[in-house]
N, C-alpha and C positions, 0 to 999 in steps of 0.2 A: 633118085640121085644118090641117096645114102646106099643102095647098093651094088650102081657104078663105083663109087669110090671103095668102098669092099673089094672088088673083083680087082680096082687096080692097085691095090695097097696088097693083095694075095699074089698078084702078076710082079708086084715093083718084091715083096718077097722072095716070089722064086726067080729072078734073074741075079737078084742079088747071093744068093743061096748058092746060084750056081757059078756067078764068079768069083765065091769066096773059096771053094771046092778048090776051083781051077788053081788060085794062088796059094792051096798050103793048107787052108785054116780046116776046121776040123768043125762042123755043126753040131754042138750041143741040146741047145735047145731052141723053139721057135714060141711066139707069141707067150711068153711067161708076164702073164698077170696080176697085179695086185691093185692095194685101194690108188695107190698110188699113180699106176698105170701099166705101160708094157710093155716090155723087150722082144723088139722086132726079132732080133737073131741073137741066142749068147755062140761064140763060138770060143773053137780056142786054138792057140798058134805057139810054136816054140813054149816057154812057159807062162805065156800070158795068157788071161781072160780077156774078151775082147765083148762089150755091148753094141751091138750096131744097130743106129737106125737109119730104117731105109726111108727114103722120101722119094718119089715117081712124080713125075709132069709129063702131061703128052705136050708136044711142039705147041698146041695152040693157046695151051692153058696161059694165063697172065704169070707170070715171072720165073725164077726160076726155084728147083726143089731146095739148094741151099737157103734161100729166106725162110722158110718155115724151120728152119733149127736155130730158136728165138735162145735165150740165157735160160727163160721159164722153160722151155720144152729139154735145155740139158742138166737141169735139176731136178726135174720129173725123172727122165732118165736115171740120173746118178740114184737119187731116192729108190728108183723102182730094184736098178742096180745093186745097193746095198739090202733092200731085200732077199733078191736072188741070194745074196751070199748070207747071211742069215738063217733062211731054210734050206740051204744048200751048203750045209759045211761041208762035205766032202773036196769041194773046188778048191777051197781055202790051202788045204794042204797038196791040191796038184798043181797047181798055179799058183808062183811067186806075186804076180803084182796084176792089176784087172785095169784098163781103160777104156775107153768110149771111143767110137768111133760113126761115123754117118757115110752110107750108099747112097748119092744122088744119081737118081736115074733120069733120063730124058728121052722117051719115045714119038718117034715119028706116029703122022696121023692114022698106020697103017698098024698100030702097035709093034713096030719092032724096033730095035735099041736103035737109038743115035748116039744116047752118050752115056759111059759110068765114069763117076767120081768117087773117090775112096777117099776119103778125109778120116786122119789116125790121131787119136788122142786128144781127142775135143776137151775141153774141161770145162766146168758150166758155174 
C-alpha cells in the first residue's frame, strides 16, 4: 500500500511538474526535505517563489485531493517553506515575495488525467 501511494504521489509529481513547464513556471527544486516536512515542487515564475503541493486521487478513491490540504498540512508547508529560504539564501535576492500554492490532480481508473486544479496563494 505504502508503495502504491509512492508511485502515485511520484505520477501526481510529474503531471504536475509538467503542467507547470507548460504555464511559464520554472522548476527549481523537487521533494526538498526537512524535520518539518516537504516541498513537493519549489518553482519559480515572474518574480515570485511559488511552493506547490500536489495532491492525486484516482476517480475511485473517497473524496476529493482538495480535502487533504487541512490549515495543519499549510503550516507544515509554510514551516517547511521558510526553511527552504533559510538554507537557500540565494532565492531571497532573486525572488521579490514567495507564496503557496496546491496541484489537485484527479485521474481516471486508467491513470490518465481527468482533472488539474491550480489553486494560488493558499495561506495557512
Amino acid at each position: 500500500m505504502k508503495n502504491q501511494n509512492y508511485k502515485k504521489g511520484k505520477l501526481g509529481e510529474q503531471i504536475a511538474r509538467d503542467y507547470l513547464i507548460k504555464k511559464g513556471y520554472r522548476i527549481i527544486r523537487q521533494n526538498f526535505q526537512t524535520r518539518f516536512g516537504e516541498l513537493d515542487i519549489v518553482a519559480g515564475k515572474d518574480n515570485l517563489l511559488i511552493f506547490i503541493e500536489v495532491k492525486l486521487k484516482v476517480e475511485a478513491d473517497f473524496g476529493r485531493p482538495e480535502e487533504m490540504i487541512t490549515q495543519k498540512k499549510l503550516r507544515q508547508v509554510k514551516n517547511t517553506a521558510e526553511m527552504f529560504l533559510m538554507q537557500e539564501k540565494t532565492y531571497l535576492s532573486n525572488f521579490k515575495q514567495y507564496r503557496i500554492d496546491a496541484i489537485c490532480i484527479i485521474l481516471n481508473q486508467d491513470m490518465t488525467v481527468k482533472e488539474i486544479r491550480h489553486y494560488e496563494n493558499l495561506t495557512g
